[in-house]
C-alpha positions in Angstrom: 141.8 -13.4 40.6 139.2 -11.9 43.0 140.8 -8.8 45.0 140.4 -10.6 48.2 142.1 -13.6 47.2 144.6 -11.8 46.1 145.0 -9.9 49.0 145.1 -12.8 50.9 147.7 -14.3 48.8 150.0 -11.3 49.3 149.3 -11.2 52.9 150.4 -15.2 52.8 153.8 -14.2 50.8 154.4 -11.5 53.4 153.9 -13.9 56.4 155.8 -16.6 54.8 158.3 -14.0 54.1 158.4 -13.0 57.4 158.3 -16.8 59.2 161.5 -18.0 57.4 159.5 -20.3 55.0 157.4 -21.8 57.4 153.9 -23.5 55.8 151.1 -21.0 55.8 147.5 -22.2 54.8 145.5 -19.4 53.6 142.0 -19.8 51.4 142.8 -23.4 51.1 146.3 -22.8 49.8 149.4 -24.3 51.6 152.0 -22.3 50.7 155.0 -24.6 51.8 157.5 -23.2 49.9 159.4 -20.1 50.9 158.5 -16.9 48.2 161.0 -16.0 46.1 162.4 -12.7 46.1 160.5 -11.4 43.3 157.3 -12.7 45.1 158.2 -10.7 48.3 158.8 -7.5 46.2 155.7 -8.0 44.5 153.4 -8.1 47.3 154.9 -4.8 49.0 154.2 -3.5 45.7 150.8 -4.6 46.1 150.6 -3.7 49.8 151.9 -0.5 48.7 149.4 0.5 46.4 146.8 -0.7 48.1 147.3 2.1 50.9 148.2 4.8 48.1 144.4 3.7 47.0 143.4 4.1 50.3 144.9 8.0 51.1 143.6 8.8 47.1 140.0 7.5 48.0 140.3 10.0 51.3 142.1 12.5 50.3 139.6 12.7 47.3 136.8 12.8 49.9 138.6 15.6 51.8 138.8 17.9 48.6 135.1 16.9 47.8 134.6 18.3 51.2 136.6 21.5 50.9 134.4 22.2 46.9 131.5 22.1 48.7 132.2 24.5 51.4 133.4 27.2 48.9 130.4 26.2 47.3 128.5 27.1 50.3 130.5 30.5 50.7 129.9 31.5 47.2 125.9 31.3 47.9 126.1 33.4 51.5 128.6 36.0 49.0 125.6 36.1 46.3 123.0 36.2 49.2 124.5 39.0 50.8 125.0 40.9 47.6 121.4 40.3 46.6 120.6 41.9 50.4 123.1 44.8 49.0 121.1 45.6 46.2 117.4 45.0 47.6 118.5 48.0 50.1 120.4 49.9 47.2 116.8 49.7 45.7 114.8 50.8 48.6 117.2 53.6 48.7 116.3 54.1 45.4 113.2 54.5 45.8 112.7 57.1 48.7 114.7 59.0 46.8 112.7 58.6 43.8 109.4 59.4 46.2 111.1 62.6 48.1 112.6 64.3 44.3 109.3 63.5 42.8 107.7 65.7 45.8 110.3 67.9 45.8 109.7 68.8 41.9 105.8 68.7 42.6 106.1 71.2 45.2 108.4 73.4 43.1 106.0 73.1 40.1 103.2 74.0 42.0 105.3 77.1 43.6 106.0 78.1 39.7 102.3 78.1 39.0 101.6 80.8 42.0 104.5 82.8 40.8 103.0 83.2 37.0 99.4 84.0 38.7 101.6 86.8 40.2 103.3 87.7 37.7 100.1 88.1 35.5 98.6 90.1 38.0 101.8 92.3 37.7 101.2 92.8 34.1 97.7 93.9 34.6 98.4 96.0 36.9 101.3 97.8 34.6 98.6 97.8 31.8 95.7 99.5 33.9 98.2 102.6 35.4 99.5 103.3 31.2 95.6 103.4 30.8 95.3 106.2 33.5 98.0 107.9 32.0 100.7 106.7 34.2 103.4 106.7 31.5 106.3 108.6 31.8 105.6 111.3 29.2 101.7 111.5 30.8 103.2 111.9 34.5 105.3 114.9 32.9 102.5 116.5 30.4 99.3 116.1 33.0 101.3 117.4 36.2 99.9 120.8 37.9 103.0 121.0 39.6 106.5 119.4 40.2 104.7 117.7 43.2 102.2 116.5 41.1 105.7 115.1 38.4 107.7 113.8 41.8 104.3 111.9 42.8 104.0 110.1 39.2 107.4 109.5 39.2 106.9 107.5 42.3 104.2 105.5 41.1 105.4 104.0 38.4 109.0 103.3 39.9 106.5 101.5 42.7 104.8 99.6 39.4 108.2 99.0 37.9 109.8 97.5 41.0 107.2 95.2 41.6 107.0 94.3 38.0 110.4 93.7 38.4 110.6 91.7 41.8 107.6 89.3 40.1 110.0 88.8 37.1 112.9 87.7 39.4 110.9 85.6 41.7 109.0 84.0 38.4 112.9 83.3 37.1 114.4 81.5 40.2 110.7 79.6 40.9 111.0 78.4 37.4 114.9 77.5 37.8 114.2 75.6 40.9 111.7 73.2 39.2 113.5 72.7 36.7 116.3 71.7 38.7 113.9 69.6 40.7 112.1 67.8 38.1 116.1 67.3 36.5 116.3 65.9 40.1 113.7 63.6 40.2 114.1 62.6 36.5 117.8 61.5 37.2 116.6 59.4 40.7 114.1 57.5 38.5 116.8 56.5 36.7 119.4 55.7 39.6 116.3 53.7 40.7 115.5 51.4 37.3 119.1 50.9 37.4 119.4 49.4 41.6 115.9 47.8 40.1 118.0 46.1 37.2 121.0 45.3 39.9 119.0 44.1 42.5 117.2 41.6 39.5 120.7 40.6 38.4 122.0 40.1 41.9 119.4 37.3 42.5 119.4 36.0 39.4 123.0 35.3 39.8 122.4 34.3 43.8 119.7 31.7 42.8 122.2 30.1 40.2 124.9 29.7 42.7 122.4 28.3 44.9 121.3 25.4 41.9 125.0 24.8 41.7 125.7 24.0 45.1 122.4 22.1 45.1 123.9 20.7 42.1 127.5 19.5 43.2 126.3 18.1 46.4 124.1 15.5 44.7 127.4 14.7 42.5 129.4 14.6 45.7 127.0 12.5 47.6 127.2 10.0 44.8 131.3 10.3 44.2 131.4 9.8 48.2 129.3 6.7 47.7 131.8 5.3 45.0 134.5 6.3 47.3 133.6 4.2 50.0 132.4 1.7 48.6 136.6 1.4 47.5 137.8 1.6 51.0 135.1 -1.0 52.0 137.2 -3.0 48.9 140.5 -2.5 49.7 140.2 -2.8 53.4 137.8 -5.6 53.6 135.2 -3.8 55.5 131.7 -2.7 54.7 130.6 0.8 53.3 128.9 1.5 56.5 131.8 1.4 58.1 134.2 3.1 56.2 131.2 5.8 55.9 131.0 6.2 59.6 135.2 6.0 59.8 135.4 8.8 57.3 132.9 10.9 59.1 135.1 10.1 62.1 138.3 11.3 60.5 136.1 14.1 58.8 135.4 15.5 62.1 139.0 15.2 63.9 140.2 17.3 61.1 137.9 19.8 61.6 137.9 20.3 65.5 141.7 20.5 64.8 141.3 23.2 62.5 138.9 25.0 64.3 140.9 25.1 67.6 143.6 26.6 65.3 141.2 29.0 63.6 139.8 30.2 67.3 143.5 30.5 68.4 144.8 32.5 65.4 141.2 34.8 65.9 141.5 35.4 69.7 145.2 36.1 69.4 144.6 38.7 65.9 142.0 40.6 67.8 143.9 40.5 71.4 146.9 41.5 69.7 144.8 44.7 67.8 142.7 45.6 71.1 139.2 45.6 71.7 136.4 48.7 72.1 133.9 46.2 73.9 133.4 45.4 77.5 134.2 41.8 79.5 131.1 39.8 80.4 131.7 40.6 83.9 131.1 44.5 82.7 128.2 43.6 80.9 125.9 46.4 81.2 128.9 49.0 80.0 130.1 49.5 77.0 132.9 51.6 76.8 133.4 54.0 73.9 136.4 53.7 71.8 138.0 57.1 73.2 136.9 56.2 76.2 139.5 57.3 78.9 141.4 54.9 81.1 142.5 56.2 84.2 145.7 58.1 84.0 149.3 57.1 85.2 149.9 57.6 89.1 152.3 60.7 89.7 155.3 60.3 91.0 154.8 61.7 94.9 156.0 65.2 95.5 155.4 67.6 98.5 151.8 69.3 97.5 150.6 66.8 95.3 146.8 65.6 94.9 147.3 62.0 94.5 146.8 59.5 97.5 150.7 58.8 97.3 151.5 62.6 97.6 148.9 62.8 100.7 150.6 59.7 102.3 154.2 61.1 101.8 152.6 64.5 103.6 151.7 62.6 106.0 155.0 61.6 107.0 156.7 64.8 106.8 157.2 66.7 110.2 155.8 70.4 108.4 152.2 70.1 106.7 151.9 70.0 103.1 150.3 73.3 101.7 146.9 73.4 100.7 146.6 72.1 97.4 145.2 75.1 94.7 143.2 72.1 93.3 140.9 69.0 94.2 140.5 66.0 92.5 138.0 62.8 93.0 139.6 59.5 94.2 139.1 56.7 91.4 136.6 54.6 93.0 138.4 51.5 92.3 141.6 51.1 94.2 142.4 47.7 91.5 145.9 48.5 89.7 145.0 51.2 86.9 144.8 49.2 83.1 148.0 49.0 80.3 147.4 52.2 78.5 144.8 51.1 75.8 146.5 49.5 72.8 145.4 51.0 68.8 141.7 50.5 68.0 140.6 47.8 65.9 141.0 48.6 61.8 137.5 49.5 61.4 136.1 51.5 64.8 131.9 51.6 65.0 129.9 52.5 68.3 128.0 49.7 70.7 124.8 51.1 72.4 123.3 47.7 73.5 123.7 46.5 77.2 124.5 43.4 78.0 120.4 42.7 79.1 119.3 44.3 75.5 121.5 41.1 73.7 119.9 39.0 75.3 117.0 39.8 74.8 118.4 39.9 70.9 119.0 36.3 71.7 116.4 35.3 72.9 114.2 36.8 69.7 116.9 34.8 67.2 115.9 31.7 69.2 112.0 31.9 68.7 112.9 32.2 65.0 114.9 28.8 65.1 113.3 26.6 62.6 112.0 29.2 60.3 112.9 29.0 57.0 115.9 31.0 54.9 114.6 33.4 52.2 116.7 35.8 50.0 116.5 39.1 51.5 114.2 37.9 53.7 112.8 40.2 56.8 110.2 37.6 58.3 108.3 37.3 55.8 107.9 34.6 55.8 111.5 34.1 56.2 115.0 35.5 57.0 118.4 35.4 55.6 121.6 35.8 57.8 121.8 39.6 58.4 117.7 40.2 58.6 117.6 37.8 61.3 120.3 39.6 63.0 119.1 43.2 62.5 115.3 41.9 63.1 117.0 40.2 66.8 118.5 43.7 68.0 115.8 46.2 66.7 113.7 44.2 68.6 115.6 44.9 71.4 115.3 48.3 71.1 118.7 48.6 69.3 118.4 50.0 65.4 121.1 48.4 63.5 121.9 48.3 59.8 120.1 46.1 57.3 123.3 44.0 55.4 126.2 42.2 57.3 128.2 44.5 55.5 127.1 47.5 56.7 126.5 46.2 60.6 130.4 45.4 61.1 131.1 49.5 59.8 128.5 50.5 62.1 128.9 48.3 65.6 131.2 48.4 68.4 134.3 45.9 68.0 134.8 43.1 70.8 137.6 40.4 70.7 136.6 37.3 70.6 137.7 36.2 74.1 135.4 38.9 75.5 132.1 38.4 73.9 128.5 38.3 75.5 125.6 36.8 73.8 123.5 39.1 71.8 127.2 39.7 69.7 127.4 39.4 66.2 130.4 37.0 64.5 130.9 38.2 60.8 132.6 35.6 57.9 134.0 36.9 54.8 135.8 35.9 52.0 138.8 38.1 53.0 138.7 38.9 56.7 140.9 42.0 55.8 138.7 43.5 53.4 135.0 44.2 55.2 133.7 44.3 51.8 134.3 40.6 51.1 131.6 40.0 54.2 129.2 37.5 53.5 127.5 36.0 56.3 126.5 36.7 60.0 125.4 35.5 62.9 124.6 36.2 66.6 126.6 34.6 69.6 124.5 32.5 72.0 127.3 31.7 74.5 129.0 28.3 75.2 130.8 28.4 71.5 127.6 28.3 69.7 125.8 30.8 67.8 122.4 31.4 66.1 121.7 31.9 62.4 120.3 32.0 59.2 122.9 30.1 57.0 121.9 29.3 53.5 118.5 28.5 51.3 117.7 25.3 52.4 118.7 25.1 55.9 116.3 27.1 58.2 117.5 29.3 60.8 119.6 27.2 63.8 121.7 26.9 67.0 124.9 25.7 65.7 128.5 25.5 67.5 130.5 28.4 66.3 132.6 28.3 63.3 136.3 29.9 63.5 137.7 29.4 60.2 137.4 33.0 57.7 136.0 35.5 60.9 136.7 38.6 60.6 139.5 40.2 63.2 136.5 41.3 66.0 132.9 40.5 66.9 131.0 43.2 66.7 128.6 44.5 69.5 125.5 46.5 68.6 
């Protein structure tokens, strides 16, 4: 029997069930008798699996969902390790470039010192031939001036001899140490050469596999609701659009959660950035607050000493030292709370990131490339260091690197121009693998994945790392 007749036929038993026997004409069927009891249990049996179908087919859709995105984070890991060891290699190779000069100059500094040392030599040979020796100085001498003068001569000879000989030995020492140098960074570079190869041979396969497994899911989704179109009675198009419905409940849910548990981590752990409403200061992370007020005594400094002078009948004596009033008469801040885990320094103003911004913007529609700097495309942390050294602001090349190096913001107090870091393990810095610059209004600009050029997308909450970071 055709599922919808059957469906309709349990849907009759239930109804008759539930009418006390009452005729029910369904499909053409009059069903005047009342179902027996084995009827009745058979179609909540039916009923029953029908919905256990239903919350397999979806939750089925919602693990296909979660495969893909740790799909996705697997290809921003490989890309940002690729962008590890393309920098590793350009490392690599100024190192190569400066111990290569580095042994050239020493060579060439061991080729003037044998010239030297040569001339030393003839210069030994030509006083023995004028009888220089130490038995001639003795046997040709007048007088014991003439002995103490010879003497002197060829200690002169001997010392420079000498000198040559030790400047000749530490020259020669030095490039060999330099070409050693130079020969081991040759290697260190072949080897970042090797890792840097590796690294996006391994980055391009996670990419295929990710290309791969969404074509698959694509298909399975199909499949999938083409069943809930069956067992519900509807069509796919609108079980598709109900699933992308339900799809995108459960993920506003879970980002307000993720945004909650980041603002409250990073409030809880402090904050070395600066409010919006301070935007063109950054404060340091040992930057002072203002201290505690005193409690008033006769000759204080403080404006609560002066007032309490003030109403005593004797003047106060003059105080033996001055201090400024704060400017800002506001109740002084909490003493700071710790710094974040990992501390780094912001130097950008508040007009600089947007101006970062604004440069992430005109790239919006370019395409990603591994390791890319612009040429002719970016991948997430060369857009972001491409945006602030525009700016005027020199940033780090990897994601990695950047959240070491910048300041440290909670969330609830960024500006636009900030960077937002994911990783695998938001404890661990070194489990980084993607970033992106804030735009204001909960979205964000970036350079996500190969094929999916550079956009303004609403932020994502879920795997950030405990602070923004601020150039």
């Amino acid at each position: 029997m055709p599922r919808t007749r059957r469906a309709a036929r349990v849907t009759s038993w239930v109804a008759v069930a539930l009418l006390g026997g009452a005729p029910v004409v369904t499909g053409g069927v009059a069903w005047a008798e009342p179902p027996s009891d084995d009827d009745v249990a058979a179609a909540h049996a039916a009923a029953d699996a029908a919905a256990l179908d239903v919350a397999g087919a979806q939750s089925r859709l919602d693990a296909i969902r979660a495969e893909l995105g740790r799909a996705e984070a697997a290809v921003q890991t490989a890309a940002e390790d690729y962008a590890e060891a393309r920098e590793a290699l350009a490392d690599a190779k100024r190192e190569t470039a400066q111990a290569r000069e580095r042994a050239d100059r020493a060579q060439r500094a061991e080729d003037a010192t044998r010239g030297t040392l040569a001339e030393a030599y003839r210069t030994t040979a030509r006083a023995n031939e004028n009888g220089l020796g130490p038995l001639d100085v003795v046997a040709g001498a007048r007088d014991v001036g003439d002995v103490v003068s010879g003497e002197a001569a060829q200690r002169a000879v001997d010392r420079k001899v000498a000198g040559v000989l030790a400047l000749q030995a530490d020259v020669r020492s030095a490039a060999r140490n330099a070409d050693a140098r130079w020969q081991a960074a040759r290697a260190a570079q072949q080897d970042a050469s090797a890792a840097a190869e590796a690294a996006f041979a391994t980055a391009r396969r996670t990419a295929a596999d990710l290309t791969a497994r969404t074509a698959a899911a694509e298909d399975e989704r199909e499949r999938l609701f083409a069943r809930l179109a069956d067992l519900r009675s509807t069509s796919v198009e609108l079980e598709r659009q109900r699933e992308a419905d339900r799809q995108e409940r459960a993920a506003a849910a879970s980002e307000a959660a993720a945004r909650e548990r980041a603002e409250d981590a990073a409030s809880s752990g402090g904050s070395s950035g600066t409010s919006e409403t301070t935007a063109d200061r950054v404060d340091a992370p040992d930057a002072q607050a203002d201290p505690e007020p005193e409690r008033p005594r006769s000759g204080g400094t403080d404006d609560g000493a002066r007032a309490d002078d003030e109403r005593q009948a004797e003047p106060a004596p003059q105080p033996t030292r001055t201090r400024e009033p704060a400017p800002d008469p506001a109740p002084r801040p909490d003493p700071k709370p710790d710094p974040p885990p990992v501390s780094g320094v912001g130097q950008g103003s508040a007009a600089q990131g947007r101006e970062a911004l604004a440069w992430a913007r005109s790239k919006i529609g370019t395409p990603y490339q591994w390791g890319g700097d612009g040429d002719p495309g970016y991948d997430c942390s060369g857009l972001t260091s491409g945006a602030w050294n525009a700016a005027g602001v020199w940033i780090t090349r990897t994601s990695r690197s950047q959240y070491l190096t910048v300041g440290k913001v909670s969330y609830d107090r960024m500006r636009p121009g900030d960077l937002i870091f994911y990783a695998n393990d938001t404890s661990d810095p070194s489990t980084i693998r993607h970033v992106a610059i804030y735009a204001g209004g909960g979205m964000m600009v970036e350079a996500p994945r190969p094929g999916i050029d550079v956009r303004e997308t609403p932020v994502r909450w879920d795997e950030v790392m405990p602070y923004a970071g601020r150039p």
